[in-house]
C-alpha positions in Angstrom: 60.6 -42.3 26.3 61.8 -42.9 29.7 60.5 -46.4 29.7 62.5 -47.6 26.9 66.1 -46.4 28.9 64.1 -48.2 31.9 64.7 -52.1 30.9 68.5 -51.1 29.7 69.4 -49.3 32.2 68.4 -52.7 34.9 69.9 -54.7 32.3 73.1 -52.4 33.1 73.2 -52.1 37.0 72.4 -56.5 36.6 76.0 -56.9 34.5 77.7 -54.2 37.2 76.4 -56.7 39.7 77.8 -59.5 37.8 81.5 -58.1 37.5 81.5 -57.3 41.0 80.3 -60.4 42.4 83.2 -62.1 40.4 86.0 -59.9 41.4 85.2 -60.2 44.9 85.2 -63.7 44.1 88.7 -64.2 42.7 90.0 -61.3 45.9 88.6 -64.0 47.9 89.6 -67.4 46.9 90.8 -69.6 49.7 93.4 -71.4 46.8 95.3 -67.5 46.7 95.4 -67.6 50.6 96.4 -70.8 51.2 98.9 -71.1 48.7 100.3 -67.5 49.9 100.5 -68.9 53.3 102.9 -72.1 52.4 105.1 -69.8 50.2 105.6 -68.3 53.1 106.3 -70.5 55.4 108.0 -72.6 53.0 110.4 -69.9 52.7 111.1 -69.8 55.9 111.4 -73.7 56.9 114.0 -73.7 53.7 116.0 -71.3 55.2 116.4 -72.8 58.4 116.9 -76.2 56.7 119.6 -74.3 55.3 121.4 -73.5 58.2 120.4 -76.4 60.3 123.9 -77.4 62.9 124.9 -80.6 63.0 123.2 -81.7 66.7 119.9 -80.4 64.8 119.9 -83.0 62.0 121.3 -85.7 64.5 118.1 -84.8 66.3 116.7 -85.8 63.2 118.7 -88.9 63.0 120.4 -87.4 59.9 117.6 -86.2 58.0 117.5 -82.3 56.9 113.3 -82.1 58.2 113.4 -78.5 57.8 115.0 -78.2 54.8 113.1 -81.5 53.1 109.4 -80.0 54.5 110.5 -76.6 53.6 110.6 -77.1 50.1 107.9 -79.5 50.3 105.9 -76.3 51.4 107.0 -74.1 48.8 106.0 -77.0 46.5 101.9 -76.9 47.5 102.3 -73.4 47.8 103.0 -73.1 44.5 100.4 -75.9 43.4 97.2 -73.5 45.1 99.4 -70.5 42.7 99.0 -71.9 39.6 95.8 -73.8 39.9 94.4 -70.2 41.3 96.2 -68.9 38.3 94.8 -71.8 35.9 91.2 -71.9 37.0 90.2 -68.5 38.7 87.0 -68.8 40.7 83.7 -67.8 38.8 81.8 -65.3 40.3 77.9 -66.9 40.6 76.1 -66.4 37.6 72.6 -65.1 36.4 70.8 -67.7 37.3 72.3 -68.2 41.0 71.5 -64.3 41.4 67.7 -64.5 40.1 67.4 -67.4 42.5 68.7 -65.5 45.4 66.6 -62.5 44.5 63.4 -64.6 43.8 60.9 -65.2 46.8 60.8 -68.6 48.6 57.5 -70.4 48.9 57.2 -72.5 52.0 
């Protein structure tokens, strides 16, 4: 009777394997730490565009750089966010694990 649990209890720890291998996915996805990144910064360029004095935008020859790439950071920022947000990353499936799993021939 033990050899019936046997297949349903691998067919278990295989789906376990599965969630986990996509969670770690989605913890890791390079859109989520990119994005993160220009929100960031483009928080910070904004706010010293902001406050920029006048001899700083003359340097610019009358342009408000920080302020203009500031929010043009906070803008990609915001498109890695929502295309994260749109389209999380799939963890590998089934047949990418089997394939892993299954011995090479040479």
């Amino acid at each position: 009777m033990a050899e019936d649990n046997r297949p349903h209890d691998e067919l278990i720890d295989q789906g376990e394997e599965l969630q986990q291998a996509s969670a770690a996915a989605r913890l890791f996805d390079v859109r989520r730490v990119i994005g993160g990144l220009f929100v960031v910064y483009g928080i910070i360029v904004t706010l010293l565009g902001l406050f920029d004095s006048s001899s700083e935008i003359d340097k610019a020859q009358g342009v408000r750089i920080n302020l203009w790439m500031g929010l043009a950071m906070l803008a990609l920022g915001a498109f890695f966010l929502v295309w994260q947000w749109l389209r999380p990353a799939e963890g590998p499936s089934k047949e990418d694990l089997a394939a892993e799993d299954a011995p090479r021939g040479h």
